[in-house]
C-alpha positions in Angstrom: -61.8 113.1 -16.9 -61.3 111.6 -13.3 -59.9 112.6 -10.0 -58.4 110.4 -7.4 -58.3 111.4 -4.0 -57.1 109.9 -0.8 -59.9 109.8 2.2 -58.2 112.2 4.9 -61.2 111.9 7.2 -65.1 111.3 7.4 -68.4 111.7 9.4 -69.7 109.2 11.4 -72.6 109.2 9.5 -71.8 107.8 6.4 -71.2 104.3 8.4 -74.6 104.5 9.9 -76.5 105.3 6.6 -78.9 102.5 5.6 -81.2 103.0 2.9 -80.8 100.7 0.0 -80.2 103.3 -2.4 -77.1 104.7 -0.2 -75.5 101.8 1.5 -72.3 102.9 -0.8 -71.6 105.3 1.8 -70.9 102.8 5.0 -68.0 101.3 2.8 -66.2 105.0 2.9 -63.1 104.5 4.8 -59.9 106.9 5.8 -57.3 106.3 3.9 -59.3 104.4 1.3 -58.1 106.0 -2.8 -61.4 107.1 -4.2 -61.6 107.5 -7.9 -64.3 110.7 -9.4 -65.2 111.2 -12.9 -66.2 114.9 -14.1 -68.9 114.6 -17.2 -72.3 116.5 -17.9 -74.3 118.1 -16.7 -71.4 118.5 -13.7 -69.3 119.7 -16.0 -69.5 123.7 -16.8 -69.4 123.3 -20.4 -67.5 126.7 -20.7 -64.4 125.9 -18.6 -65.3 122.0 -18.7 -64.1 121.5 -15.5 -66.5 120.0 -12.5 -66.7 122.2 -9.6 -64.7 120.8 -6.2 -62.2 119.0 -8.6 -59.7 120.2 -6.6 -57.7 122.0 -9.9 -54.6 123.5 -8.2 -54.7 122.0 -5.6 -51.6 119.4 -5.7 -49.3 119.9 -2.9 -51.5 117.9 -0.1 -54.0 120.6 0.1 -57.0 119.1 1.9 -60.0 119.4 0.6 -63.4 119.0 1.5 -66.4 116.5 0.3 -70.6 116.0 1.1 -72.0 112.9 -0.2 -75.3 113.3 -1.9 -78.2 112.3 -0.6 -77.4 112.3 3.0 -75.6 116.4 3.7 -74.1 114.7 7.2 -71.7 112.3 5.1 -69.1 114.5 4.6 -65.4 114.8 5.4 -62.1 115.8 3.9 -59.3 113.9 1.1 -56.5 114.8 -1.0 -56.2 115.3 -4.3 -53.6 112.2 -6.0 -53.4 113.3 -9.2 -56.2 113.8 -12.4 -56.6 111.3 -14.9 -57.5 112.1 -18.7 -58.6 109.2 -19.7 -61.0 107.4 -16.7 -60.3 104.0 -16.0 -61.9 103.9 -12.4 -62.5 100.7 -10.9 -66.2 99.6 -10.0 -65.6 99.9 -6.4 -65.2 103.4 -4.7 -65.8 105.3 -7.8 -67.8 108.2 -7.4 -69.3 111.1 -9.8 -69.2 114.6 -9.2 -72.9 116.3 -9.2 
């Protein structure tokens, strides 16, 4: 399954990460819709759910994210809504770890 969330708010860092491998991370923007897909090994195979999905959290809970690979990239979004069936576009889609 996916998860879209709306950016609520991130570090400075992210724009000011350059290494080849995690240039994704200067195109983070507040406000942007992200979309996350939850599959193994992410998933706990006994509830299969992926941890920091944010399940039950609707109601604008904010909630809060760390990009991998660089701890300092990190901020807040809220959860949009869970999608069964993933159909994230190429840009600003993201996996769960």
């Amino acid at each position: 399954y996916c998860v879209e969330f709306q950016t609520e708010s991130l570090s400075q860092h992210c724009a000011l990460e350059n290494r080849p491998y995690a240039r994704w991370m200067q195109y983070l923007r507040e406000g942007h819709t992200v979309c996350v897909a939850c599959q193994p090994p992410a998933m706990n195979l006994d509830t299969r759910r992926c941890s920091g999905d944010g399940h039950n959290a609707d109601g604008g809970r904010i909630l809060h994210w760390e990009a991998v690979g660089n701890s300092q990239c990190q901020g807040t979004w809220k959860k949009i809504r869970q999608l069964e069936h993933c159909s994230c576009p190429l840009v600003h889609s993201f996996i769960f770890t």
